[in-house]
C-alpha positions, 0 to 999 in steps of 0.5 A: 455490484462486484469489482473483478478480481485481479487474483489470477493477473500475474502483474505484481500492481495488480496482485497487490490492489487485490489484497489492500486497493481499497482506500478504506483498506489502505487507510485501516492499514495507515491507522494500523501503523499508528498503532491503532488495533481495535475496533471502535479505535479504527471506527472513531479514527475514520469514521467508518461504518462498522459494517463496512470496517467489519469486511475490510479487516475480515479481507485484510486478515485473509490476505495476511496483511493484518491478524486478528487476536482477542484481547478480551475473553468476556464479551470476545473481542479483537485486536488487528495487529500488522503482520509481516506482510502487512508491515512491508506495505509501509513503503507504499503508504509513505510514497502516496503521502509523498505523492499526495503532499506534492501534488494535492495539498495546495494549502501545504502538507497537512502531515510529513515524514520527518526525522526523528534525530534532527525534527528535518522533513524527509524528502522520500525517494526509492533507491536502488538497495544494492548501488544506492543510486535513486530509482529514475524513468531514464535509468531503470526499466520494467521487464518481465520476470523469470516466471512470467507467463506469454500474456504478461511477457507481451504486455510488458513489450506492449507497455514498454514500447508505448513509453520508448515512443513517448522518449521520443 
């Protein structure tokens, strides 16, 4: 069964789920920032089957967030390499590791973000680049962009009046 594409959706969520959603294509990208670029690596590290670790990096190449080099002229084989794209997705994994330590790990965090300098846990946070300030549910909102269309203008109001009314 084929899951509907979120291609046309202009909801940035929902753009990105298209291209990296999966947890297997979310998790080739974590190996990737490993440093992990080849083939039988990312099988031996997941234990993946190759034909389902074959499509995912077919699909992350053509959504740009890995590229495909050979290293080996005979037999021909490739290395997965991040793109520019694909390393700004570095954020996203950094904040569901935070998550899933959090929330998910009753036994403790089995891997940390830490400070290279000091050897410190990061205690990870999204902050406002241009004031500093910590992104927060109270201060900052969700709004419709300057090139969003009527549906997503109206599902922006939709989804914004359902949490005033849960403020209250």
């Amino acid at each position: 069964m084929q899951r509907k594409s979120f291609e046309s959706m202009q909801c940035p969520v929902a753009r990105g789920l298209e291209r990296a959603g999966d947890g297997w294509s979310m998790l080739i990208l974590r190996d990737a920032f490993y440093g992990i670029r080849r083939f039988d690596d990312f099988v031996q590290s997941l234990g993946i089957a190759p034909n389902i670790l074959s499509r995912r990096l077919r699909d992350l190449v053509q959504a740009g967030l890995l590229q495909r080099r050979p290293y080996c002229a005979r037999p021909k084989r490739y290395e997965y390499v991040l793109t520019e794209q694909g390393r700004d997705f570095r954020p996203v994994l950094l904040a569901l590791m935070a998550w899933g330590n959090r929330h998910f790990a009753p036994e403790g965090p089995s891997i940390l973000l830490t400070d290279t300098t000091t050897g410190e846990p990061v205690e990870l946070a999204q902050v406002d680049l241009r004031t500093g300030e910590r992104i927060t549910r109270g201060r900052h909102s969700i709004v419709a962009g300057p090139s969003a269309d009527e549906r997503t203008r109206i599902n922006v109001d939709f989804r914004n009046a359902h949490l005033a009314a849960d403020r209250h």
